[in-house]
C-alpha positions, -999 to 999 in steps of 0.1 A, spaced: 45 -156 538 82 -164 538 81 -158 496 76 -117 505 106 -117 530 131 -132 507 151 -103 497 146 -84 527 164 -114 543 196 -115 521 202 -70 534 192 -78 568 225 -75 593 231 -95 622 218 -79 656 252 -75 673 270 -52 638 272 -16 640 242 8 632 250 19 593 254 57 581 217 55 569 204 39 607 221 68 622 209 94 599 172 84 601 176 84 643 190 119 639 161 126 616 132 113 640 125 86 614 107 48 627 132 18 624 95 -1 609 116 -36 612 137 -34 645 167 -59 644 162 -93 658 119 -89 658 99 -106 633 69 -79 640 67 -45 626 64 -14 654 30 -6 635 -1 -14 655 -38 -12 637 -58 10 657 -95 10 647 -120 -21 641 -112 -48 627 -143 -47 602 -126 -11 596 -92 -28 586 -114 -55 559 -131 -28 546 -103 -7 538 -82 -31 521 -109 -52 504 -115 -19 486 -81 -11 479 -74 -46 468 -109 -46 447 -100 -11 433 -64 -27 416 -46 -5 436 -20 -25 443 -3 -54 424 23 -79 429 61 -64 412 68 -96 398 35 -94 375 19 -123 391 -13 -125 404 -19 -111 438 -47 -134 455 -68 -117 487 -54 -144 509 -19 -129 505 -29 -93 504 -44 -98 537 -16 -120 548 12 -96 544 -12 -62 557 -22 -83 589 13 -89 594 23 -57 584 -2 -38 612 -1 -66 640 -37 -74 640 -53 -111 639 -84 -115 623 -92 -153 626 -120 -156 598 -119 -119 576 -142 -135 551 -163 -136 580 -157 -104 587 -160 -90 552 -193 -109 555 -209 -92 587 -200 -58 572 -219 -62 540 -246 -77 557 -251 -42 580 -280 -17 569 -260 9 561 -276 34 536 -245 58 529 -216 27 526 -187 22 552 -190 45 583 -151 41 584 -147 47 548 -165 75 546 -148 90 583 -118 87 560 -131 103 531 -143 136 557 -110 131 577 -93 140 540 -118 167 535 -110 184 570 -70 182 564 -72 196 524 -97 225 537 -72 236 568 -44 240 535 -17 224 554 
């Protein structure tokens, strides 16, 4: 996973220098520091199932949704990698996973995908 951190390494500033004009202008603001200084974990935590969290990025990742910048191919592996990282959850076997969720009786698809696709619904229809 190093290979996605590369350049983010090279801006990084030590823990012990001064907060730039931009840190201080996004505390003013509100905004979440996603990559505190000195922690190799983001301060994003995945909050649902984990068959939720497959199901959800298998279908973005099946969808071509997203790609690599560098025009090389993005494999599953990495995808998952980088969005496990990314939310702090550990899923030990997500072909597993990905296996027990298509395996369910479900006649309508993903409960979760489709609580999304309401939740969407709900916030479009209050205008906001």
């Amino acid at each position: 996973m190093e290979r996605f951190f590369a350049s983010h390494e090279e801006q990084t500033t030590s823990a012990n220098s001064f907060p730039t004009k931009q840190d201080l202008k996004d505390h003013i603001n509100g905004q979440l520091s996603l990559f505190p200084p000195g922690s190799t974990n983001t301060l994003l935590q995945w909050q649902k199932e984990k068959v939720d969290f497959v199901e959800l990025f298998v279908a973005i990742y099946e969808s071509n949704s997203v790609k690599a910048i560098n025009e090389k191919k993005l494999s599953k592996k990495d995808f998952f990698e980088i969005l496990m990282w990314f939310f702090n959850i550990r899923i030990g076997h997500w072909h597993g996973t990905l296996n027990a969720a298509k395996a369910r009786k479900i006649e309508k698809g993903s409960p979760y995908l489709n609580e999304l696709l309401l939740t969407f619904s709900d916030y479009a229809a209050k205008g906001l």
